[in-house]
C-alpha positions as CSV (number, residue, x, y, z in Angstrom):
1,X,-22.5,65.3,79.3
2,X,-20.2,65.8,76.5
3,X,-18.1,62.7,77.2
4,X,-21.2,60.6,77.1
5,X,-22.6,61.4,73.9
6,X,-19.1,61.0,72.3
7,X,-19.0,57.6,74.0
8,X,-22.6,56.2,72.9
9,X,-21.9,57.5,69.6
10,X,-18.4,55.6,69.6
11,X,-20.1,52.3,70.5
12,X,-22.6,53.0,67.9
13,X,-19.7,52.6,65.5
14,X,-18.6,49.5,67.5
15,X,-21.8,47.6,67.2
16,X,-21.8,48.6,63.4
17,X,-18.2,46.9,62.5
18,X,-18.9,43.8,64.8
19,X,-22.8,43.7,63.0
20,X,-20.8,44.0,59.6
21,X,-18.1,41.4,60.1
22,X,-20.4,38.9,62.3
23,X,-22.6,39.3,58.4
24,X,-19.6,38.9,56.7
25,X,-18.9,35.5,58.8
26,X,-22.3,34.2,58.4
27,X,-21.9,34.8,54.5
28,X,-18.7,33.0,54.5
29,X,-20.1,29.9,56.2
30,X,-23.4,29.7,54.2
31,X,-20.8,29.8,51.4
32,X,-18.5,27.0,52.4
33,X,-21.8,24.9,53.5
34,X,-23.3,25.5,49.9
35,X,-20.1,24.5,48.0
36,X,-19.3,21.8,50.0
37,X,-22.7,20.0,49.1
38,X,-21.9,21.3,46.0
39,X,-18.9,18.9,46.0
40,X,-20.2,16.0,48.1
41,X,-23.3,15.8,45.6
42,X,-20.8,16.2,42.5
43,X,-18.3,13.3,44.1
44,X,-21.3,11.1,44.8
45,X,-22.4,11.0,41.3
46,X,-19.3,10.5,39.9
47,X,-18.9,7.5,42.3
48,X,-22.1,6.1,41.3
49,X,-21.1,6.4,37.4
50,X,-17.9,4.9,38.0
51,X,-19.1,1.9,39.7
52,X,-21.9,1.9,37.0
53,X,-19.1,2.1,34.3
54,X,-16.9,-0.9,36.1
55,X,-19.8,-3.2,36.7
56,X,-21.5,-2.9,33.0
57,X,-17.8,-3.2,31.1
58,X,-16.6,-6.3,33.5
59,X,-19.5,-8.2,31.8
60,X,-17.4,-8.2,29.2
61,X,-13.4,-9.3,30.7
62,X,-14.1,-12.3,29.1
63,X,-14.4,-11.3,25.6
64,X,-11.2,-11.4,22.9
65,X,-9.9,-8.0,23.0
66,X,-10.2,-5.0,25.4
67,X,-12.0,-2.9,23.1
68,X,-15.2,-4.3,23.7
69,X,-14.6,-3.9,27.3
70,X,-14.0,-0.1,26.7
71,X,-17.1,0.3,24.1
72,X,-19.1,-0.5,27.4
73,X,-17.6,1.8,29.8
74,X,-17.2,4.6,27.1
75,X,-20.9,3.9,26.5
76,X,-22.0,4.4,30.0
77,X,-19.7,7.5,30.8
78,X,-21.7,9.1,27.9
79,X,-25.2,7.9,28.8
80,X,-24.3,10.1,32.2
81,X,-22.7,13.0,30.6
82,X,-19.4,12.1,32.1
83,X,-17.2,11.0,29.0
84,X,-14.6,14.3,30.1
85,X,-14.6,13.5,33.3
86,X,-12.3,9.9,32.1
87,X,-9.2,10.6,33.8
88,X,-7.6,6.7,34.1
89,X,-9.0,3.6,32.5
90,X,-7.1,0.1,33.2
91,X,-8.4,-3.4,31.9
92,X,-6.8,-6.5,33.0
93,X,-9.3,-9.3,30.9
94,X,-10.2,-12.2,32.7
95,X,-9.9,-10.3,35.8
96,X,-10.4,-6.2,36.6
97,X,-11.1,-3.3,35.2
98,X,-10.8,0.0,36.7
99,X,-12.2,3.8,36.2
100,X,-11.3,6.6,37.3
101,X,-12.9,10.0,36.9
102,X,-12.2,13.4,37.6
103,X,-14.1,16.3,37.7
104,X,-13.5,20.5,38.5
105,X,-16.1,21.8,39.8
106,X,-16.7,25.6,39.7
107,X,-17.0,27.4,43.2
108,X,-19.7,29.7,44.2
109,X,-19.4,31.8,47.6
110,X,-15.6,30.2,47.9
111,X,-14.3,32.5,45.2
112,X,-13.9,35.0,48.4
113,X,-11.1,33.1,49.7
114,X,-9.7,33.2,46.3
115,X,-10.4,29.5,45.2
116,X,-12.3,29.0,42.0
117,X,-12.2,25.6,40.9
118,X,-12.3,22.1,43.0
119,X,-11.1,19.0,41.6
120,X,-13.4,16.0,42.3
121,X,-12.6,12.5,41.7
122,X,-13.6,9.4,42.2
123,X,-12.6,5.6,41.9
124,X,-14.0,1.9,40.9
125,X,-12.8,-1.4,40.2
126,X,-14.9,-4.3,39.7
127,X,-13.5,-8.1,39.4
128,X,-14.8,-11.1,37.7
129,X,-14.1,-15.3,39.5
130,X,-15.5,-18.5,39.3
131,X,-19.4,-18.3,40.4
132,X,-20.0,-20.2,43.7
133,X,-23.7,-19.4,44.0
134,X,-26.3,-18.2,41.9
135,X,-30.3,-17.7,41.5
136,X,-32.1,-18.6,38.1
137,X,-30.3,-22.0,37.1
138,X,-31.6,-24.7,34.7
139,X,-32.7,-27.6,36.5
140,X,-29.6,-29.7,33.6
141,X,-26.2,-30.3,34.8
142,X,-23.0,-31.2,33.8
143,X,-20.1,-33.7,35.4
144,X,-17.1,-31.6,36.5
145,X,-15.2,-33.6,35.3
146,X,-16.0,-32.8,31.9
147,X,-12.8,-30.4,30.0
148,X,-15.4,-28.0,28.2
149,X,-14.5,-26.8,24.8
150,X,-15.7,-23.1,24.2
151,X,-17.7,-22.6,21.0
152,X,-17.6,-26.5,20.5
153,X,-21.2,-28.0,19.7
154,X,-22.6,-30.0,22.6
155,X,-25.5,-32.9,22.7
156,X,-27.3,-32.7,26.1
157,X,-29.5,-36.0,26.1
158,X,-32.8,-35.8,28.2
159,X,-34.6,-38.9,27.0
160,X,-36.1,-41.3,30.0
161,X,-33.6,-44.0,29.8
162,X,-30.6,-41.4,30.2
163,X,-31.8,-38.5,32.1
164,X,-29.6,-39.3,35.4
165,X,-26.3,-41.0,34.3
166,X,-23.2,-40.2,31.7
167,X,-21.8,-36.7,31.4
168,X,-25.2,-34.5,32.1
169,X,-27.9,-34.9,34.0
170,X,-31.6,-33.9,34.4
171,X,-31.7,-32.6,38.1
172,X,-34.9,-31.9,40.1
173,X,-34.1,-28.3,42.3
174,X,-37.8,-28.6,43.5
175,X,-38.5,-31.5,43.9
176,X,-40.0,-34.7,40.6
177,X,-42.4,-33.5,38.3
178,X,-42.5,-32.5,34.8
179,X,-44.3,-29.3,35.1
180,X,-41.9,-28.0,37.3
181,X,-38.9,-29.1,35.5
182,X,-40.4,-27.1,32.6
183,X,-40.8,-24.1,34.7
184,X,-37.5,-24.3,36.0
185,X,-36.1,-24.6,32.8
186,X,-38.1,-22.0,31.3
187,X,-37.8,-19.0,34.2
188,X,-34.2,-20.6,36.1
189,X,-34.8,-21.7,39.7
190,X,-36.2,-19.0,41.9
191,X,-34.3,-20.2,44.6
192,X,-30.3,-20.1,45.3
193,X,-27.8,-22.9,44.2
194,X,-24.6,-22.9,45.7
195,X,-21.4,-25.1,45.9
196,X,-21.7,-28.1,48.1
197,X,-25.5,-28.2,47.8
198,X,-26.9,-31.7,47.4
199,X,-29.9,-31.7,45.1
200,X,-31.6,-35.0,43.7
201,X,-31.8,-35.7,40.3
202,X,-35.2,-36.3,38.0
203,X,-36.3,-39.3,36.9
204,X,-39.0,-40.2,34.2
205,X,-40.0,-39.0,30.3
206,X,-39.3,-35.7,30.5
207,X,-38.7,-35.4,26.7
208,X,-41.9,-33.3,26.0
209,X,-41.6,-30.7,28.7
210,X,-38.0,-30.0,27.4
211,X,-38.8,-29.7,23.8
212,X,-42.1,-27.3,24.9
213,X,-39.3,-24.9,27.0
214,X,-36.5,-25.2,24.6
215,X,-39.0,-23.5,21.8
216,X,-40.0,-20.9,24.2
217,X,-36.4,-20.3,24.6
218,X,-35.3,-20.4,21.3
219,X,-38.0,-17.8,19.7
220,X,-37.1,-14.9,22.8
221,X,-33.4,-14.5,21.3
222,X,-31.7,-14.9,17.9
223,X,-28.2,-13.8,18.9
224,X,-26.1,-15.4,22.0
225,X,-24.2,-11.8,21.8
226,X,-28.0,-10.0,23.5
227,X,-27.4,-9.3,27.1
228,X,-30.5,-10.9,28.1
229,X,-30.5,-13.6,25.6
230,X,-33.4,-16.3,26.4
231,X,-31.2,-19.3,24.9
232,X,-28.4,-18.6,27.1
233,X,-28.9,-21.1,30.7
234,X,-27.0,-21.1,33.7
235,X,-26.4,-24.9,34.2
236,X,-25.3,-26.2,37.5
237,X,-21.8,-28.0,37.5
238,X,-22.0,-31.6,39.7
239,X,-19.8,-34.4,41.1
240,X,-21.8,-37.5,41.8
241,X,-23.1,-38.4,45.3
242,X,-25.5,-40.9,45.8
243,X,-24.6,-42.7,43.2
244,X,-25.9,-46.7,43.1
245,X,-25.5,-49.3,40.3
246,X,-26.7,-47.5,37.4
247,X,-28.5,-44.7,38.8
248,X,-27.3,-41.5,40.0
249,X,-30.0,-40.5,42.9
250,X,-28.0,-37.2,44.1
251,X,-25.3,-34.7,43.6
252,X,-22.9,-32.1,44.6
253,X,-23.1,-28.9,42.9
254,X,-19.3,-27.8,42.4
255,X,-19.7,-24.7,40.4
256,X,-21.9,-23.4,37.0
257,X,-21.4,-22.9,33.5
258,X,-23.4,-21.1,30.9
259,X,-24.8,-22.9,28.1
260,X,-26.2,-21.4,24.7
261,X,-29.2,-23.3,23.4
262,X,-29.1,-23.9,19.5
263,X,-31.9,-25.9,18.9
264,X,-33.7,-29.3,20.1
265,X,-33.7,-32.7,18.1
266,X,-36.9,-34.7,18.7
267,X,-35.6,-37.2,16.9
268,X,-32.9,-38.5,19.3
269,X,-34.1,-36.3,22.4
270,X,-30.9,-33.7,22.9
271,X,-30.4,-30.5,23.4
272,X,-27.7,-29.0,20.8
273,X,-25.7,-25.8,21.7
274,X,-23.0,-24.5,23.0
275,X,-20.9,-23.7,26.8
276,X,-19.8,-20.2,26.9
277,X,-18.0,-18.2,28.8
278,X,-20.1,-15.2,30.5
279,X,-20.0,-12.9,33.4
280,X,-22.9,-12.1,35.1
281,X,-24.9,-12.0,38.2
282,X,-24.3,-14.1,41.1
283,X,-21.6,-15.0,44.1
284,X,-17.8,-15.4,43.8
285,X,-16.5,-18.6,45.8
286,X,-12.7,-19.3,45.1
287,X,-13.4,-23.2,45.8
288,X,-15.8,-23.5,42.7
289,X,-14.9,-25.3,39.6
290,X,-14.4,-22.8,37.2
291,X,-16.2,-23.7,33.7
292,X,-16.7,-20.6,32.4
293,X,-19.1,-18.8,34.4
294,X,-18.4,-15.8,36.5
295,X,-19.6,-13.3,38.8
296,X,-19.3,-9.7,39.6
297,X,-17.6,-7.6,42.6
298,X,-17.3,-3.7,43.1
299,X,-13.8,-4.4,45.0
300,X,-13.0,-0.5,45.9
C-alpha cells in the first residue's frame, strides 16, 4: 500500500513537468507564429514602398540630372515613414532605378531563444522603354520619319485642306465626325492603340472642334512640369498605309510621343507646342519607334 501511494504521487510529479514543458512549447510556438507575421507583414510593406518608390521616381529617368529622380523616391520613402529604412539606392537615367530598404525589426516572444532583432529587407527596380501600346491618345499623329527636336517649337496644321497629308495628321480612332474627334482629343481615346494597328485618318473642317479642345486644354494646366498636366497629349506615331494620290486614307501606328500644347492660332489653323520626352503609363514593345515616350515596368 505504501509502494502505491509513493508511485501515484511520483506520477503526480510526472504529469506536472510534462504539463509545464508541453505549456512551455505551446508558448514558444504562439511566439514564433506571432513574430513571424510580425515579419511577413513588416517585409510586405516595405516591398510595397519600394515598388511605390521605384515606379513614382522612374517617371522621372528622363529628366537632366539624377537628383530629381532621388527628390521623388526620397519623397515617397518619407510619405511612408520609411526614409531610415534606405539602405541602397542606384539610378541609371534613361533606363532603371533601383531601391533597396532595410529594416530591424524588434522580436517579441523570440527573445526566449535569445534573438532580439530581425533584419527585414526588401528590393525594386523599375525600367523605362519605348511605349508600344497605350490608352488615352490624341486622335493627331506624326510621321516616323520625322527626327524630333526636344524643346523645339512645333506647328501641327489641322485645317481641311491639310488634315491627312505632310508630316502630321488628323486620325479618326473611332471612327469620322467632329464631335468625336473633339472628345478624343479632349479625354484621349478610351480604347488601346498599339504598334501595328491600322487606323483611318479624318477628313473634313475640323478647325473648330480643335480650337474648342485645345482651350479646354490649355486653361487645366499652366506648367508642362505638373504630373497630370492637361496640355501634355500622347500622340500616336504613324508610317503611311493606304496612301493614294494625294490622300493618305490609313496608317500604321509605329510608336507614340508626347506633345506639350502651347497655344492654338486661328489665324492659320495650327497647333503650337512642343514634343517632350515623358514616362508614363502604358506598354513597353522593343519594336516601337522611340520618340520620346516611355513606359513603366516593376522588373524584380
Amino acid at each position: 500500500m505504501e509502494k502505491l501511494l509513493k508511485l501515484i504521487k511520483s506520477e503526480k510529479g510526472n504529469v506536472l513537468v510534462l504539463v509545464s514543458i508541453a505549456f512551455t512549447g505551446i508558448l514558444t510556438m504562439a511566439g514564433l507564429v506571432i513574430d513571424g507575421g510580425n515579419l511577413y507583414v513588416t517585409k510586405s510593406h516595405l516591398q510595397k514602398v519600394a515598388n511605390a518608390a521605384v515606379l513614382s521616381g522612374a517617371q522621372e529617368l528622363v529628366a537632366e540630372s539624377e537628383t530629381e529622380v532621388e527628390t521623388i523616391v526620397q519623397a515617397i520613402l518619407q510619405y511612408h515613414e520609411e526614409e531610415l529604412s534606405l539602405d541602397h539606392l542606384d539610378i541609371l537615367l534613361d533606363d532603371s532605378v533601383t531601391v533597396e530598404l532595410e529594416k530591424p525589426v524588434p522580436l517579441a516572444f523570440s527573445r526566449l531563444l535569445g534573438m532580439e532583432t530581425v533584419n527585414v529587407s526588401a528590393k525594386a527596380t523599375a525600367r523605362i522603354g519605348a511605349m508600344g501600346r497605350a490608352y488615352g491618345a490624341a486622335p493627331i499623329g506624326i510621321d516616323d520619319s520625322i527626327e524630333l527636336e526636344f524643346g523645339e517649337l512645333y506647328q501641327l496644321k489641322v485645317d481641311e485642306e491639310d488634315v491627312d497629308t505632310g508630316n502630321f495628321g488628323i486620325l479618326a480612332l473611332e471612327g469620322p465626325g467632329a464631335n468625336t474627334y473633339k472628345d478624343n482629343l479632349l479625354n484621349g481615346f478610351q480604347g488601346e492603340l498599339a504598334v501595328g494597328d491600322i487606323v483611318d485618318t479624318q477628313t473634313g473642317n475640323i478647325a473648330g472642334p480643335t480650337k474648342d479642345a485645345v482651350d479646354i486644354l490649355v486653361a487645366g494646366c499652366s506648367s508642362m512640369y505638373e504630373r497630370d498636366c492637361s496640355r501634355i497629349i500622347l500622340v500616336p506615331v504613324y508610317t503611311p498605309h493606304n496612301h493614294t494620290q494625294n490622300q493618305m486614307k490609313e496608317v500604321e501606328i509605329t510608336g507614340f510621343a508626347y506633345f506639350y500644347i502651347e497655344q492654338y492660332d486661328n489665324s492659320d489653323k495650327t497647333i503650337h507646342g512642343y514634343f517632350i520626352r515623358r514616362a508614363d503609363t502604358g506598354f513597353e514593345d522593343p519594336s516601337a519607334s522611340n520618340k520620346g515616350a516611355y513606359s513603366i515596368r516593376l522588373t524584380e
